[in-house]
N, C-alpha and C positions, 0 to 999 in steps of 0.2 A: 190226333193219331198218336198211338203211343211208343217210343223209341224201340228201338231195339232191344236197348240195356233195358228197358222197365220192361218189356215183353219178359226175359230172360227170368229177371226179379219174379214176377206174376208169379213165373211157374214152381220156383218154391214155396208161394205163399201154405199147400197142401201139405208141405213137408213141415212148416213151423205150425201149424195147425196138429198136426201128428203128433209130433216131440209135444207136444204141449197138453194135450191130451191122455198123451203115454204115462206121463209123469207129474200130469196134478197142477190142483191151483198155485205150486208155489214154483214153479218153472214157467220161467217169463221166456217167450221168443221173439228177437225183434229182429228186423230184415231194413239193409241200411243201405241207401241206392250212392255210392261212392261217384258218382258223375255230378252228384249235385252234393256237395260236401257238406256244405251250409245251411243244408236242412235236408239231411242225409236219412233218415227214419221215416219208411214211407210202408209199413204195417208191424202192428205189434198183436202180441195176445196174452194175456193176465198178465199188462202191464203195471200192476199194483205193486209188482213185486220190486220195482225200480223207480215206478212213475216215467218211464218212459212215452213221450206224444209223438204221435207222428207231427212231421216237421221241426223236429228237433235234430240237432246235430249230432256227429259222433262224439264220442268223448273218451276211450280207453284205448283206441283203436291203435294210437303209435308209442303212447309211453308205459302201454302194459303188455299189448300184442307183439307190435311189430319191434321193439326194443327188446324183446323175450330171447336170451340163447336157447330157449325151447322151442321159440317160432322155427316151424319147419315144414314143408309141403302144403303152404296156404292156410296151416291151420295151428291151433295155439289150444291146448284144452286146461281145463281145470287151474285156471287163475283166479287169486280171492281178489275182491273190490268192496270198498266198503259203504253205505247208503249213509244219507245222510243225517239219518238216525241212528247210525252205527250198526245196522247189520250187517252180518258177514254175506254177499254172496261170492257164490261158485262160477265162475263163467267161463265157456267157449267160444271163440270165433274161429270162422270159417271162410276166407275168403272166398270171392264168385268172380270167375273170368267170362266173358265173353267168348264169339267164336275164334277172334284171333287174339286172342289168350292177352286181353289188358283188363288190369283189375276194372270192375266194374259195382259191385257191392261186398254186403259182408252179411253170414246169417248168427245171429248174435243166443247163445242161450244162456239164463241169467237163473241161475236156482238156490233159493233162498234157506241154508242148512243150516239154521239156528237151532232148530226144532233139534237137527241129530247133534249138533255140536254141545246140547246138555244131554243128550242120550250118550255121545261121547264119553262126557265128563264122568256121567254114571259109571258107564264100562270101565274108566280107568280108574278109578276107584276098586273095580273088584276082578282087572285082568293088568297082571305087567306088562308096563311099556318093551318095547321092544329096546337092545340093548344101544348105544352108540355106532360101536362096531357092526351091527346090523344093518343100522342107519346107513351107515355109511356104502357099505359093501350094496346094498341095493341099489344108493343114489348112482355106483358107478358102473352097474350091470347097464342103466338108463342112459348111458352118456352114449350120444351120438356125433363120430366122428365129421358128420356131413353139413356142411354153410349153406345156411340158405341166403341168396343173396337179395337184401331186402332195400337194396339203394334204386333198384327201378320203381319197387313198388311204389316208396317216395316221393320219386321224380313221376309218377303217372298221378299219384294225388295234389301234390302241389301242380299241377299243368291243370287238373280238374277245379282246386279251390282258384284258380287264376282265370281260368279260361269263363268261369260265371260271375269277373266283375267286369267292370266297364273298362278294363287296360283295352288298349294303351291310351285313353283320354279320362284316365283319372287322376283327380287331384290328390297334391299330399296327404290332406288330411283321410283321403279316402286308402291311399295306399300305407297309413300306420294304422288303418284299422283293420286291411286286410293282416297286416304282418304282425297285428294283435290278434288276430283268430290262430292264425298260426302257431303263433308261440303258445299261446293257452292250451292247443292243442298235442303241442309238443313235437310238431314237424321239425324244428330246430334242434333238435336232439340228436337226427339223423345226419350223419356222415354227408357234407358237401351239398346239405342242404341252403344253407347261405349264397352260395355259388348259384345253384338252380335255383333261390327265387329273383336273385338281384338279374340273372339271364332273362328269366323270363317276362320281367317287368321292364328289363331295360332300363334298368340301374346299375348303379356300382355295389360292390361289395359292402364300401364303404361305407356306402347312404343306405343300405339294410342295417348293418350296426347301431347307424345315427336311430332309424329309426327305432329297432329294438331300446336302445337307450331312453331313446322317449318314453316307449310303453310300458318299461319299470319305471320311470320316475313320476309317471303320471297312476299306476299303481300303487306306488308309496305315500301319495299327496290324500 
């Protein structure tokens, strides 16, 4: 039977089917079930455009989303990421709450603007840039005085990447490879994130550091 949160997920599978549709083979839409972290990608469509599988994990979600002072009301648009043949994409996330409102997923759109980005280059060839002072005077008409506060969000995902290992009867070696997904991830970026995983593992502060220590040197080797 299927949980609640994947009931909830289902129902936009129509909506990433839409967007995806609307806008062409090169608008990738992927749907990422945030209770299961670890293999967080559970439908995609013209996943060519990233090579995105389902059962793959998240990957941009905290050091481009949720790290963003643009993140704001669950949602983060128009950020570049680059493939790993060097394309430029364009992306949106969008988180998805539940009925009482804990993250639950994320709906991901990924749109590949190479194509405009030498139609770009054309135009700027035969239209002037806009000036500095332009630049600027726009960037601050956008400025929004309001915090979004993303240290829960955090602590509901780290409780989610911990809650699907075997704590509390796992061994060391299994607990420097959860706090190596982590870090890959960039959970540790976040504000008092150290604090909530050494809690919830039932560690010291101190033996998350050791462990981080480990996972760069065994990086390095």
């Amino acid at each position: 039977m299927l949980t609640e949160a994947r009931q909830i997920l289902n129902s936009y599978i129509p909506i990433a089917k839409t967007i995806a549709k609307m806008f062409g083979s090169q608008c990738e839409v992927v749907i990422h079930d945030l209770t299961q972290p670890q293999s967080s990608v559970i439908f995609t469509v013209n996943n060519h455009v990233t090579g995105r599988e389902i059962g793959q994990c998240f990957d941009h979600l905290v050091k481009q989303v949720l790290l963003s002072e643009d993140f704001k009301e669950d949602h983060l648009a128009g950020y570049d990421i680059e493939t790993v043949d060097h394309r430029i994409i364009k992306s949106s996330t969008t988180l998805i709450r539940d009925y009482k409102q804990e993250i639950i997923g994320a709906l991901c759109i990924n749109y590949d603007i190479n194509l405009m980005i030498q139609m770009k280059e054309m135009l700027n060839s035969l239209i002037p840039s806009p000036t500095a002072n332009q630049m600027s005077s726009e960037k601050a008409s956008k400025k929004d005085d309001s915090i979004q506060n993303v240290e829960d969000i955090a602590d509901q995902l780290i409780r989610k990447i911990i809650a699907n290992s075997q704590h509390p009867f796992m061994k060391r070696h299994e607990k420097i490879e959860l706090i190596r997904f982590m870090d890959e991830k960039g959970i540790f970026l976040m504000k008092g994130s150290v604090e909530k995983v050494a809690e919830q593992l039932g560690i010291s502060k101190v033996t998350v550091y050791s462990y981080l220590d480990e996972v760069k040197k065994q990086s390095t080797n």
